[in-house]
TISEDREN-268549 format. One line per 3 residues: their letters; for each residue x, y, z of N, C-alpha, C. Coordinates in steps of 0.02 Angstrom, whole numbers. Example, Ala and Ser with C-alpha at 12.3 -4.5 7.8 and 13.67 -1.06 7.14 Angstrom:
2
as = 660 -284 390 615 -225 390 660 -165 390 ~ 642 -112 354 684 -53 357 645 2 394
END
This chain:
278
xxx = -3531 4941 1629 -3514 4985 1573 -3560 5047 1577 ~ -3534 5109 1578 -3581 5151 1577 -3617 5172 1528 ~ -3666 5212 1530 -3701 5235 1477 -3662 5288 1409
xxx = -3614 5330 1454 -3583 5366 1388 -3509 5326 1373 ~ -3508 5276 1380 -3473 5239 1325 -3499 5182 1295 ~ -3532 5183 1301 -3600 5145 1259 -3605 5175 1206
xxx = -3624 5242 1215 -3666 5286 1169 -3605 5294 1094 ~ -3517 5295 1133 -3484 5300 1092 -3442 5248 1062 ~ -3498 5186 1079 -3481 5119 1018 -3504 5111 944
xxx = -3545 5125 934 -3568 5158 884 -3529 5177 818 ~ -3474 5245 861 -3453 5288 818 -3379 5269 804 ~ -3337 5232 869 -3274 5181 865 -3285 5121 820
xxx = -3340 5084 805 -3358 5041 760 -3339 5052 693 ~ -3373 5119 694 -3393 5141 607 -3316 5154 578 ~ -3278 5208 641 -3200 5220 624 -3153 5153 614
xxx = -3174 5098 636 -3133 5050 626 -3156 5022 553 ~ -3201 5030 529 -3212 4988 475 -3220 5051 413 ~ -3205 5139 423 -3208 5170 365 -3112 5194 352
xxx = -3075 5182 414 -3009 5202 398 -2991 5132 356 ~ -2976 5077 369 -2954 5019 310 -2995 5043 237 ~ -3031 5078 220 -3068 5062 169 -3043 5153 146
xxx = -3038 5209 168 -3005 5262 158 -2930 5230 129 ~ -2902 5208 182 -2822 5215 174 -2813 5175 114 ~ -2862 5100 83 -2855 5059 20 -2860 5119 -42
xxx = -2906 5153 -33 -2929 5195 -76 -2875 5234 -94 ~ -2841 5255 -44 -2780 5315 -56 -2717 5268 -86 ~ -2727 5213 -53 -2681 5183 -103 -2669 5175 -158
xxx = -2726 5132 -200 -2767 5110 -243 -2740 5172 -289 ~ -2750 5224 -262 -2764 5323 -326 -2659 5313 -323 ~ -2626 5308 -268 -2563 5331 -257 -2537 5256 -329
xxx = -2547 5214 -310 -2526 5155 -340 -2532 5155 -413 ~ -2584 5165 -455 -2598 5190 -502 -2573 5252 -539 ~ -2561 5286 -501 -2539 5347 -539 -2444 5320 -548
xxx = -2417 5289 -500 -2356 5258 -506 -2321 5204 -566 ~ -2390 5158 -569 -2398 5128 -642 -2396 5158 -686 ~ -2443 5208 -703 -2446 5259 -740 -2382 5280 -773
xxx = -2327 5311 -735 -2297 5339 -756 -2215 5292 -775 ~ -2234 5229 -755 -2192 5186 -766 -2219 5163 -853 ~ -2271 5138 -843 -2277 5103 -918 -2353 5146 -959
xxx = -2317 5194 -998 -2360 5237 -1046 -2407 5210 -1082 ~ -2452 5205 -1088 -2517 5191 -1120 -2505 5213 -1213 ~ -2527 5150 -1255 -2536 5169 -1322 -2597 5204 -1338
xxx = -2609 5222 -1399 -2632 5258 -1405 -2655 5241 -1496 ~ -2750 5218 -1493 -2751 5170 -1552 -2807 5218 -1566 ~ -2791 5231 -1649 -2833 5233 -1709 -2869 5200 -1727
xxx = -2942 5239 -1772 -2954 5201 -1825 -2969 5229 -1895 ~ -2959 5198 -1950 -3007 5211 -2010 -3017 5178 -2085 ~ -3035 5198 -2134 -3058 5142 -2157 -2990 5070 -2185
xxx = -2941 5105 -2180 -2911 5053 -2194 -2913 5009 -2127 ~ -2926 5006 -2076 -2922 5001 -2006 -2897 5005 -1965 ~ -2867 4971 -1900 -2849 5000 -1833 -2770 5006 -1850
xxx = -2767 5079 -1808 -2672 5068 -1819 -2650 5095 -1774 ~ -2578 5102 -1748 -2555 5131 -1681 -2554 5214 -1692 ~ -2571 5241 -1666 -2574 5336 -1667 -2502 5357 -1632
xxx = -2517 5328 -1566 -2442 5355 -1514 -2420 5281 -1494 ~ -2368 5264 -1484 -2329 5217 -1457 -2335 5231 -1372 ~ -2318 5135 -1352 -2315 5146 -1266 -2269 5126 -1255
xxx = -2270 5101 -1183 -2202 5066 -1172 -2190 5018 -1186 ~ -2123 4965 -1245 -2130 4944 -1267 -2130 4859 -1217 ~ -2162 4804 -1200 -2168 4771 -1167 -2139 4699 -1210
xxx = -2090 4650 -1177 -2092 4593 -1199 -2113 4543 -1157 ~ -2140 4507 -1183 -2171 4431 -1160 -2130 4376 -1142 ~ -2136 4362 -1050 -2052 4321 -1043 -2103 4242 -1042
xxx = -2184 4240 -1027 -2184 4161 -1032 -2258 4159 -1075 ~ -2258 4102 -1094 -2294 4094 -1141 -2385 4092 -1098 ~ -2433 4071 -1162 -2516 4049 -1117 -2561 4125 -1092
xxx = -2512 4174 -1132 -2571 4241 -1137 -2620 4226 -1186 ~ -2696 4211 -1182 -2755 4215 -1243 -2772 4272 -1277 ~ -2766 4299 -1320 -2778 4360 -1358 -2825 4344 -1387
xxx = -2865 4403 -1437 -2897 4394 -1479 -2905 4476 -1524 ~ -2928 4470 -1594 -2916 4526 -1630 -2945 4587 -1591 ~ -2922 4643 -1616 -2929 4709 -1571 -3005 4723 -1578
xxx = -3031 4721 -1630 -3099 4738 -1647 -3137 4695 -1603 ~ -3129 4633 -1557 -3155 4597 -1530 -3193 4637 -1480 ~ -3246 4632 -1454 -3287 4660 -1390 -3267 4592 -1335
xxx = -3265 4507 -1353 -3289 4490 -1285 -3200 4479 -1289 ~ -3207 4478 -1212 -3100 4452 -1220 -3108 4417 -1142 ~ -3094 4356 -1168 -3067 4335 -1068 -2997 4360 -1038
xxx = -2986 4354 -965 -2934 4364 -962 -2900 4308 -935 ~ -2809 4324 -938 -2752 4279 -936 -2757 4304 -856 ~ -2737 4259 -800 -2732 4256 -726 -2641 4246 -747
xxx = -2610 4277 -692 -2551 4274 -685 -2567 4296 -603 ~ -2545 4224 -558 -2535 4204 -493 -2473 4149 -477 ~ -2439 4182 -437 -2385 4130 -401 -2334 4119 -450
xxx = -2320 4161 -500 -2283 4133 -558 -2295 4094 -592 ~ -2366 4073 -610 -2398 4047 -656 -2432 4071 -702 ~ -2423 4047 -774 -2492 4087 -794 -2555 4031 -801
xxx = -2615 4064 -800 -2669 4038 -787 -2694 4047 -859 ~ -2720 4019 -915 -2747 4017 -984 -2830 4034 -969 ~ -2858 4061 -1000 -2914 4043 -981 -2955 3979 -1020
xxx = -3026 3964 -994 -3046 3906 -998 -3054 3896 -1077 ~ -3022 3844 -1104 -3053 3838 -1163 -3105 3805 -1174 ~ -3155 3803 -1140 -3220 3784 -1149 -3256 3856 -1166
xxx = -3235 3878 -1119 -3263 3962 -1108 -3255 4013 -1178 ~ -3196 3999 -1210 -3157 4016 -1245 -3226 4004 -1331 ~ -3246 3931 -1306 -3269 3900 -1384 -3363 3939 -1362
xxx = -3390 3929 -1298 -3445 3951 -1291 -3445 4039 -1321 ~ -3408 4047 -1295 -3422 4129 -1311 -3409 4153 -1412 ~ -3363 4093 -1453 -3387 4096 -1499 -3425 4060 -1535
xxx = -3457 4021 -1505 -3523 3978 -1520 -3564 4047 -1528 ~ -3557 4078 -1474 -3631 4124 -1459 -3634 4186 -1526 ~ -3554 4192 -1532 -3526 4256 -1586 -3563 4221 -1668
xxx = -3541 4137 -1656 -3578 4123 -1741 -3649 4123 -1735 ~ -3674 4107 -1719 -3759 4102 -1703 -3783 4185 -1719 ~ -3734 4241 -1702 -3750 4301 -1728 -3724 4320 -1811
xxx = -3688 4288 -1861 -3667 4284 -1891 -3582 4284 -1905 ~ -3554 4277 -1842 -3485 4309 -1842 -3458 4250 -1794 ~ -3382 4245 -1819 -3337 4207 -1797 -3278 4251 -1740
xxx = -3257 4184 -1694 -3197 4200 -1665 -3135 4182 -1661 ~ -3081 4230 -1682 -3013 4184 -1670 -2975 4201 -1627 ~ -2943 4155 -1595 -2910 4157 -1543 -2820 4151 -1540
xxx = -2787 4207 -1482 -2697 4179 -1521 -2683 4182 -1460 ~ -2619 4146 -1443 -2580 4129 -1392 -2515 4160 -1414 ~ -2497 4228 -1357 -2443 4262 -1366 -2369 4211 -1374
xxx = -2338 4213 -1396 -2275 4191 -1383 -2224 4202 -1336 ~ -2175 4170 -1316 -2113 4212 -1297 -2086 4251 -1333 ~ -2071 4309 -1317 -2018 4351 -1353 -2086 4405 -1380
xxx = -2148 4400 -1397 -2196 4439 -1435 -2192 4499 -1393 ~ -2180 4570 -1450 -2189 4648 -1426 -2268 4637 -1410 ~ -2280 4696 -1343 -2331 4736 -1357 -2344 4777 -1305
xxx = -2386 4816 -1317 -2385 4881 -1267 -2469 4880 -1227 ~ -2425 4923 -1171 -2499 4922 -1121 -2564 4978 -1145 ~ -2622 4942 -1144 -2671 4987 -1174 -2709 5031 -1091
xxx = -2717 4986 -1058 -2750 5008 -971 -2704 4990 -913 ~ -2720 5031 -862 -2702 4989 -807 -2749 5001 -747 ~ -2771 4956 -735 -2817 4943 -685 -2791 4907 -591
xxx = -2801 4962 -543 -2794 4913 -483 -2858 4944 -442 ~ -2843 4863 -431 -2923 4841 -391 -2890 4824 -300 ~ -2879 4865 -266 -2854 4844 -190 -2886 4791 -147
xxx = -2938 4804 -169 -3009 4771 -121 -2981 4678 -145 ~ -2954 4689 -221 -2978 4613 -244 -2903 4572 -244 ~ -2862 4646 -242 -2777 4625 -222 -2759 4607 -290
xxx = -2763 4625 -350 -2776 4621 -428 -2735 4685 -467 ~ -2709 4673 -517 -2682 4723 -556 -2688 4697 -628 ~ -2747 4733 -640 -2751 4717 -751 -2739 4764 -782
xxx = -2668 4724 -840 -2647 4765 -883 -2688 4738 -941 ~ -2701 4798 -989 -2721 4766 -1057 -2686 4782 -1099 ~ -2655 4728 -1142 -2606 4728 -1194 -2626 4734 -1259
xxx = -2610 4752 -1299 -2610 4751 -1376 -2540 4738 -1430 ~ -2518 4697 -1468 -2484 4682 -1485 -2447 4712 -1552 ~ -2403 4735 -1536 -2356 4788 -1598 -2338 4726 -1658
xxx = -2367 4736 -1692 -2377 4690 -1737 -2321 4715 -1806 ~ -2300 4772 -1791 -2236 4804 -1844 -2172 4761 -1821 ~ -2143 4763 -1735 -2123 4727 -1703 -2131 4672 -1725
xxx = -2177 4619 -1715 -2190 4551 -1718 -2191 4535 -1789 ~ -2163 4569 -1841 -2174 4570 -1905 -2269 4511 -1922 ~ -2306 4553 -1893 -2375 4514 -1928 -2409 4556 -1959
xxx = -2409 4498 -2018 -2424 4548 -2103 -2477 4486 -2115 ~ -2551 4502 -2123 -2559 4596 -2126 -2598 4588 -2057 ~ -2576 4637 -2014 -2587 4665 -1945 -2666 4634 -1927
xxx = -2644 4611 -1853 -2715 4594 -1821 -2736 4636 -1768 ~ -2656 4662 -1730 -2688 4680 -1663 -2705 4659 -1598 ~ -2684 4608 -1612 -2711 4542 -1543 -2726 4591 -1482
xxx = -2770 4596 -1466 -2750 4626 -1356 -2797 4560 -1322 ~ -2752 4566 -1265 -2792 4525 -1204 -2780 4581 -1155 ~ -2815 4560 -1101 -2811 4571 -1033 -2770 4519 -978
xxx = -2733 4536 -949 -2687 4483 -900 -2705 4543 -834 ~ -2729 4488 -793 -2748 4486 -715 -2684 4455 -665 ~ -2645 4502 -636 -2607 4487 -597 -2622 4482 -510
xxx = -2636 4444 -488 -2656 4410 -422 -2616 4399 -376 ~ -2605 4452 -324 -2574 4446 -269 -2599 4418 -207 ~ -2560 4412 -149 -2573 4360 -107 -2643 4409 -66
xxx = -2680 4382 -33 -2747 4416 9 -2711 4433 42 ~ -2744 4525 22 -2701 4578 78 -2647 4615 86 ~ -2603 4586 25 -2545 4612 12 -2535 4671 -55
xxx = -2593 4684 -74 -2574 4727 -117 -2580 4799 -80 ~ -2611 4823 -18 -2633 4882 -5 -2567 4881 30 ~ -2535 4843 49 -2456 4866 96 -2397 4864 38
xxx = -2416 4847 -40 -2360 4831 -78 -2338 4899 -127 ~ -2276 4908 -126 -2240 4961 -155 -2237 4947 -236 ~ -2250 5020 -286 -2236 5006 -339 -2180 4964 -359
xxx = -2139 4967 -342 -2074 4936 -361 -2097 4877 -351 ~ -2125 4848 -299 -2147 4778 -289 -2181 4746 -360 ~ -2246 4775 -350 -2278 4793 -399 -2270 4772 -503
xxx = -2195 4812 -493 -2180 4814 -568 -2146 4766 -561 ~ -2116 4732 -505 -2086 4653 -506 -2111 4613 -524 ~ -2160 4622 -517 -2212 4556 -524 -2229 4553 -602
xxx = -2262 4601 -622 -2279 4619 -697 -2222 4602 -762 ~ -2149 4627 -726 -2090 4612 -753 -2080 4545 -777 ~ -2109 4505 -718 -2083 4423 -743 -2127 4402 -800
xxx = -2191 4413 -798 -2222 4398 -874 -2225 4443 -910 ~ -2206 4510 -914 -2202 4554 -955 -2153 4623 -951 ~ -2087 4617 -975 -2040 4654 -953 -2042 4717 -1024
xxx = -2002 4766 -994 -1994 4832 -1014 -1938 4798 -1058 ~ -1958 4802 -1147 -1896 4786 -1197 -1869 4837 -1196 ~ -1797 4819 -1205 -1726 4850 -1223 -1742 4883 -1296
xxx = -1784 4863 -1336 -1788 4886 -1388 -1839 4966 -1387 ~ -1872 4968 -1309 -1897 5025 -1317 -1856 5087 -1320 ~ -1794 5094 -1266 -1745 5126 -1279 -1712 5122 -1347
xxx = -1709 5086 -1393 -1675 5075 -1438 -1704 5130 -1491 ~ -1788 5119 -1480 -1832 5146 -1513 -1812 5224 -1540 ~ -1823 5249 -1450 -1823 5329 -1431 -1754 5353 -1448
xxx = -1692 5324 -1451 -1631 5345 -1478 -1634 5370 -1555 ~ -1665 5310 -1570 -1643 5307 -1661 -1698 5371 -1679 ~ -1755 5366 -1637 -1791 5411 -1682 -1757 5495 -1662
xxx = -1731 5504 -1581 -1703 5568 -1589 -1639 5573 -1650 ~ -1595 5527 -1629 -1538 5525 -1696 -1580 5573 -1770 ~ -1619 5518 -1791 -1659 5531 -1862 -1670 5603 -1860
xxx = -1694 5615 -1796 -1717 5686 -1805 -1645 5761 -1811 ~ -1607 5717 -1771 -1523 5758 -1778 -1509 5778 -1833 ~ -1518 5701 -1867 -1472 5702 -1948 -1523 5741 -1997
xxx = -1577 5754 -1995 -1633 5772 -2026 -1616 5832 -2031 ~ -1609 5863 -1962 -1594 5920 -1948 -1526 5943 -1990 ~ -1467 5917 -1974 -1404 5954 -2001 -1409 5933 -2051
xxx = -1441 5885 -2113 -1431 5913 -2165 -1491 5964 -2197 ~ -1530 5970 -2151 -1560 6057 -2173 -1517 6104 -2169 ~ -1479 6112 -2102 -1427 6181 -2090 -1393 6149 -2143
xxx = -1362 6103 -2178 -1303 6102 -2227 -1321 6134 -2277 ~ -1378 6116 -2314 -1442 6142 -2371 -1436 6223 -2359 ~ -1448 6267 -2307 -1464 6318 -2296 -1408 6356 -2289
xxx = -1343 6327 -2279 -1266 6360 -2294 -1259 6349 -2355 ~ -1262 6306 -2410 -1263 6281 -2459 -1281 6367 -2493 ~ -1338 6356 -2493 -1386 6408 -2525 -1357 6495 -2514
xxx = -1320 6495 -2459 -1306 6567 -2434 -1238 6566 -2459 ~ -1204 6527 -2489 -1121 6521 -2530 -1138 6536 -2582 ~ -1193 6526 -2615 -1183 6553 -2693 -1213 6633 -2692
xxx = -1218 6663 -2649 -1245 6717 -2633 -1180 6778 -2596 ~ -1171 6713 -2564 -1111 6776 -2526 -1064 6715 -2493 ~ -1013 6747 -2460 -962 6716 -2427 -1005 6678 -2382
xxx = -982 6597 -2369 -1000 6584 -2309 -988 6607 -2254 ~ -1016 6603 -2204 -992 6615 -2128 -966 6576 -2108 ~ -920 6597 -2051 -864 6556 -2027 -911 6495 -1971
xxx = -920 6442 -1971 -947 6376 -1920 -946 6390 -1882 ~ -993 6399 -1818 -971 6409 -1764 -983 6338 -1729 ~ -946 6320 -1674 -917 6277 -1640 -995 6244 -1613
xxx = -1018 6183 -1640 -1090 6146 -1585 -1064 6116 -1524 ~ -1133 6146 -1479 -1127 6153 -1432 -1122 6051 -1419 ~ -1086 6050 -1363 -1064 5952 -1355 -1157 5936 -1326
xxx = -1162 5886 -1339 -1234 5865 -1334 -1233 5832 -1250 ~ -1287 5839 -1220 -1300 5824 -1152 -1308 5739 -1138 ~ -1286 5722 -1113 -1279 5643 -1098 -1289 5625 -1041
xxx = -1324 5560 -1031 -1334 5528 -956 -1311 5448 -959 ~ -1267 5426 -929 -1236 5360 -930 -1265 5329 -850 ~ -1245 5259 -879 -1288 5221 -830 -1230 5237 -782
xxx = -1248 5235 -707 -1198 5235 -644 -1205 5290 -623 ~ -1227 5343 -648 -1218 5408 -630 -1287 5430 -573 ~ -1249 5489 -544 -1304 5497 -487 -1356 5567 -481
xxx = -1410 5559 -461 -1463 5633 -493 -1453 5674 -493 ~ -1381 5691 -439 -1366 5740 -476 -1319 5789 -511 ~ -1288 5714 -549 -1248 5751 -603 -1297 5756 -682
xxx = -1362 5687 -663 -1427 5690 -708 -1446 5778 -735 ~ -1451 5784 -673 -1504 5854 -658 -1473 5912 -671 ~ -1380 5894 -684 -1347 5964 -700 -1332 5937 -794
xxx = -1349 5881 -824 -1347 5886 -878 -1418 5883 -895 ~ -1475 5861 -880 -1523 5859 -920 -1583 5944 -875 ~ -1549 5953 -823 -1608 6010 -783 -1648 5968 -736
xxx = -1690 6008 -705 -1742 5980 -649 -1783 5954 -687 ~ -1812 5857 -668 -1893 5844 -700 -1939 5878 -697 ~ -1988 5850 -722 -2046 5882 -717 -2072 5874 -662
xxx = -2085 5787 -677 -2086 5739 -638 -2063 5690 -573 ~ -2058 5687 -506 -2013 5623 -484 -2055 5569 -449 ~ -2042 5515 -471 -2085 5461 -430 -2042 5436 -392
xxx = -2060 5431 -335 -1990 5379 -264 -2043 5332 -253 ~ -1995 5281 -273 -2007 5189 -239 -1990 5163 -194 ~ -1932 5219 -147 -1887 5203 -122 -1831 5199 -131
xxx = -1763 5124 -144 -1725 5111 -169 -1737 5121 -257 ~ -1791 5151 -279 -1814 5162 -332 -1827 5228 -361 ~ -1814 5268 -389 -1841 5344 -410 -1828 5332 -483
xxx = -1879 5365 -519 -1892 5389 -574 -1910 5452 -585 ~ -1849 5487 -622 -1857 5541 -651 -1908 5566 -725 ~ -1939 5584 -728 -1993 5600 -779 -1974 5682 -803
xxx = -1941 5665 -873 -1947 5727 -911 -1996 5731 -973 ~ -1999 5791 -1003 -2032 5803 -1070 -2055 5726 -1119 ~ -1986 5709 -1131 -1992 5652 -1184 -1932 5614 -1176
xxx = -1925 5596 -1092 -1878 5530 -1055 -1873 5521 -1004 ~ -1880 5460 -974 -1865 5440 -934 -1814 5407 -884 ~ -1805 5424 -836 -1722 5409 -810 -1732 5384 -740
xxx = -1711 5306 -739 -1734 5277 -666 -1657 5275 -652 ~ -1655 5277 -577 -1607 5284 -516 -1636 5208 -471 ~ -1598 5152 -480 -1579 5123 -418 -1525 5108 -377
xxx = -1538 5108 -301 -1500 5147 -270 -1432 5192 -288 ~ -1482 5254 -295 -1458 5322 -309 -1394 5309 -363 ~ -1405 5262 -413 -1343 5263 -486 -1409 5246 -547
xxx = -1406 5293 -593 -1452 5275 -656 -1434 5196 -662 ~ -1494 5161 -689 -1494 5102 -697 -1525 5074 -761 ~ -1558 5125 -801 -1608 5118 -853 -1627 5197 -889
xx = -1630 5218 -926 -1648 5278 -967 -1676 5262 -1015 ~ -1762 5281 -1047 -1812 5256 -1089 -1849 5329 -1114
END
C-alpha cells in the first residue's frame, strides 16, 4: 500500500461516516416540515378562568384505545409507544411513582385513558431519525368530547418504526402509520364548512340590512346577479382545482400524494383526483 493512499484514509473514513448523518439530518428538516403541513398545530391559552383553545388544529380521532393522558397543567407526562400496531400503555408502576413523588410535594395526579372515538388535536411534532421515532403531542378537544367542565387531557404518543427505516420513509408512509391510531376526523372538514357558511349568512344578511336601509331613502337598486361560488369536488384533477380556486401558496408532493396548501384550505390529490379537502 503506498504512502499517499494511506494518507487519504483518514479523510474516506470521515466521508463515510459524515454523509449518513448529513443526509438523516436533511431528512429529518424535509420530513418535518411535511408533517407540518399535513396536521396544524393548536394553539393554547391561558387565564384566570384557565386553559382554553385560542386557534384550532387538525382535528384528530382516536381509532384504538390505551393512550395515558393526563391534565394539561401537568409538567410530568409519560409517553404512549405505538409499535407494530400496537399500542404500548405506559408502565403503571411508573405512572403511581411519579405521583407518589407529586403528593409528597403537596399535589396529586390524575390519570385518563383516551377512548375510541375521543377528538383531539396535535400540539408538537417531533422526528427523531437517529431513533427512527415520530412524537405527536395531543391535547384533547374537550368541546368535541363534550367534557364538562374541561380538563384538557394531552399525552405524548411515540410512534416506532422499524431500525432504519424511517430515514428512507416517505411522508405519506409516515402519515400511514399515525393514521391507524390517530386519523384526520371527517368532522374537521365539517368544522371549516359550517364556519365559512356562518360567515356567508352573516354576511348577506348585513347586505339585506344595508338595502333595507337605502329603500326608505330612495329607490332600491336593481340586484345585481352573485357571482356562482367556486367549488372543488372530490375526483377532480389540479387542474381544474387551480382554475377554480388559483395557484397555492403552497405544494407538498408525496408522490402518488400532493397536497395543495392555500390561505385557509387544504386540498389533497391522490393519484392526481382530489381525494380529501380540509
Amino acid at each position: 500500500m503506498s504512502k499517499k493512499f494511506q494518507d487519504l484514509i483518514p479523510g474516506i473514513l470521515l466521508a463515510i461516516t459524515i454523509f449518513p448523518m448529513a443526509r438523516a439530518s436533511a431528512q429529518a428538516v424535509s420530513l418535518q416540515e411535511q408533517l407540518a403541513a399535513q396536521y396544524k398545530l393548536v394553539k393554547m391559552g391561558s387565564d384566570t378562568s384557565g386553559y382554553s383553545v385560542v386557534e384550532k388544529g387538525t382535528l384528530l380521532a382516536i381509532q384504538k384505545g390505551g393512550i395515558l393522558g393526563v391534565p394539561y397543567s401537568d409538567q410530568s407526562i409519560l409517553s404512549t409507544k405505538y409499535e407494530g400496531g400496537a399500542v404500548h400503555t405506559p408502565n403503571s408502576l411508573l405512572s403511581k411513582g411519579i405521583g407518589f413523588g407529586m403528593g409528597k410535594i403537596g399535589k396529586t395526579q390524575t390519570t385518563h385513558l383516551f377512548a375510541v372515538g375521543d377528538k383531539v388535536y396535535p400540539m408538537k411534532i417531533d422526528v427523531n431519525v437517529a431513533k427512527d421515532s415520530v412524537t405527536l403531542g395531543i391535547v384533547a378537544c374537550d368541546t368535541c368530547n363534550k367534557t364538562d367542565p374541561p380538563t384538557y387531557n394531552k399525552a405524548n404518543v411515540v410512534f416506532q418504526f422499524p431500525k432504519g427505516s424511517l430515514a428512507a420513509a416517505s411522508a405519506g408512509q409516515v402519515e400511514d402509520t399515525i393514521g391507524q391510531l390517530l386519523s384526520i376526523s371527517s368532522d374537521d372538514a365539517q368544522q371549516g364548512d359550517s364556519g365559512q357558511q356562518g360567515g356567508d349568512q352573516q354576511q348577506g344578511g348585513d347586505q339585506g340590512g344595508q338595502q333595507q336601509q337605502g329603500g326608505q331613502q330612495q329607490p332600491a337598486a336593481q340586484e345585481q346577479p352573485q357571482a356562482e361560488p367556486q367549488t372543488v369536488e372530490k375526483g377532480q384533477t389540479p387542474d381544474q382545482v387551480q382554475a377554480a380556486l388559483g395557484k397555492p401558496d403552497k405544494i407538498v408532493n408525496l408522490g402518488t400524494k400532493i397536497i395543495y396548501v392555500y390561505k385557509d384550505l387544504k386540498v389533497t390529490f391522490l393519484n392526481g383526483k382530489v381525494s380529501d379537502v380540509q
